[in-house]
N, C-alpha and C positions, 0 to 999 in steps of 0.2 A: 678625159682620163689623164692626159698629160700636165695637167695644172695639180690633178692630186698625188700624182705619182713625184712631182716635186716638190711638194709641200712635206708629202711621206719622206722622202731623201731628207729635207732640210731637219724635219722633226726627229729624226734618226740620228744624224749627224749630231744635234746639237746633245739627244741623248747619251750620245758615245763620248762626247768631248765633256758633257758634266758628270759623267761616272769618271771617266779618267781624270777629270779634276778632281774631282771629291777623292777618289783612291792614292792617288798622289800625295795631295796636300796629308792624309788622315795619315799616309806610313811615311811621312817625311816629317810631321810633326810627335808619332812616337819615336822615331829616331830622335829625334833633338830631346825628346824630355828623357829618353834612353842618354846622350851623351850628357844633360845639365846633371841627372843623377850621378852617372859616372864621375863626373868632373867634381862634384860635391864627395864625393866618398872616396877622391885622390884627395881633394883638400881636407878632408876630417884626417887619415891618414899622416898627411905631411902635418899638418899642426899636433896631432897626438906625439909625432916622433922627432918632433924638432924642435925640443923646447929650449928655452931663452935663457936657463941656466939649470943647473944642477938638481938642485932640490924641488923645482919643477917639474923634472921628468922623475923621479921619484915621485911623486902627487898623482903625474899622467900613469903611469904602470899601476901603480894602488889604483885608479880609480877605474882602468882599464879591468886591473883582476875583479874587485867590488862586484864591478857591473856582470862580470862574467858569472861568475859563483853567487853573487846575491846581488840580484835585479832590482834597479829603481822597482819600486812598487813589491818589494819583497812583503809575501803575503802572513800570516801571523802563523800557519800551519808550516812554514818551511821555517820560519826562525825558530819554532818549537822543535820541530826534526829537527834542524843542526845541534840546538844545545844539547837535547837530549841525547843525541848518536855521539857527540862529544862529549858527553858525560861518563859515559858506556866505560871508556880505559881508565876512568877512576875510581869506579863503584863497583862492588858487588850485587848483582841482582840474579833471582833465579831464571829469567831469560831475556834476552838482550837480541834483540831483534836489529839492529842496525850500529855502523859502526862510520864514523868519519873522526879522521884524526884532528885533535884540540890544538894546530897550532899557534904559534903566535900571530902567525900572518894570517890564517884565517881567524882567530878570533878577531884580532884590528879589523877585518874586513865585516864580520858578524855587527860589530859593534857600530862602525860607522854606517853598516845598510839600517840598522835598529836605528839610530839615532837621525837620520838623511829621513826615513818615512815614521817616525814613533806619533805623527798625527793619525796613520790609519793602522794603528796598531793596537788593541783591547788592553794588551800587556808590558807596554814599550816599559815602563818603570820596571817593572819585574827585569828584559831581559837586560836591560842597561845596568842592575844591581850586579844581577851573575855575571856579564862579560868582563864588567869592569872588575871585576875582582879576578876572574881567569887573565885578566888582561896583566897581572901584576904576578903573576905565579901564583894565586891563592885559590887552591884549590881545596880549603877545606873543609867548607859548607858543599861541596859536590853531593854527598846524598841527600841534603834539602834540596840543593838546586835541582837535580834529578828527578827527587818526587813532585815537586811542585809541576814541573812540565809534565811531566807522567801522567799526573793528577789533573789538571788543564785538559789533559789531552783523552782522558776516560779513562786510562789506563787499569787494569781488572790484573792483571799478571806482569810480573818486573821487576815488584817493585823495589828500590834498592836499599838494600840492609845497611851497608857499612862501607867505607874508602876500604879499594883494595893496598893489602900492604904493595911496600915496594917491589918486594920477589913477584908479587900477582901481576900487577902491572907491567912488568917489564916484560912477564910469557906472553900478557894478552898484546904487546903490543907491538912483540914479536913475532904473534902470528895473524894478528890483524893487518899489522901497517909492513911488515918485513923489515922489523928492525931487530939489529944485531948489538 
């Protein structure tokens, strides 16, 4: 019984010493790919914020905002939302369901996600016609442009009749965006 009873010890031991290996090594090695991560998203960070001259960090902040508000991979259904919710403070229509304000920064940003994916986009020519014209202050195809997304998009109720005069647009956009 004393030869198995030491064989039992030795086989025990060696099982206790390869779990405590194998557990070790497994949370010592997500530690390290926990600190390579870490380490890689201090250096995305310091290269985003530390650029090499002027006009470079202007590129880095645009492409920071881009990303944020319209995602690599921005889908055909959300560049439709933006133009159309932007189109909203310049058109009359009998209801308007959504509203984001047309600015210039977010259109440059609209225009550059359209243009960065217009290979997986059905309508990339369409929205590239409209922004670039909103891009220049030309707003005054806004109720083609409106229908046309409208109309893309099913649209049964909305639909827009006429550019709101100046006095219309200034209340809506007063009480949409809190401007005085």
């Amino acid at each position: 019984m004393g030869k198995y009873r030491s064989a039992i010890v030795i086989v025990i031991a060696t099982l206790v010493l390869g779990i405590g290996y194998y557990v070790s090594t497994s949370l010592l090695g997500s530690k390290e790919a926990v600190k390579h991560v870490e380490k890689n998203e201090e250096k995305e960070v310091i290269e985003t914020w530390t650029p090499t001259d002027e006009a470079s960090e202007v590129d880095e902040v645009i492409e920071t905002q881009v990303e944020t508000e319209f995602p690599e991979g921005i889908t055909e259904a959300e560049v439709q939302d933006a133009i159309h919710s932007m189109s909203h403070s310049k058109v009359y229509a009998s209801e308007k369901w959504s509203d984001l304000e047309p600015t210039q920064e977010r259109i440059d940003q609209l225009l550059d996600a359209v243009k960065r994916d217009q290979n997986g986009l059905d309508y990339s020519d369409l929205y590239i016609g409209i922004l670039e014209k909103w891009q220049v202050g030309d707003f005054s195809k806004a109720v083609s442009d409106h229908n046309k997304i409208w109309e893309i998009q099913g649209g049964t109720v909305g639909e827009a009749t006429r550019l709101l005069t100046k006095e219309e647009e200034a209340e809506y956009r007063k009480e949409r965006f809190n401007e005085f």
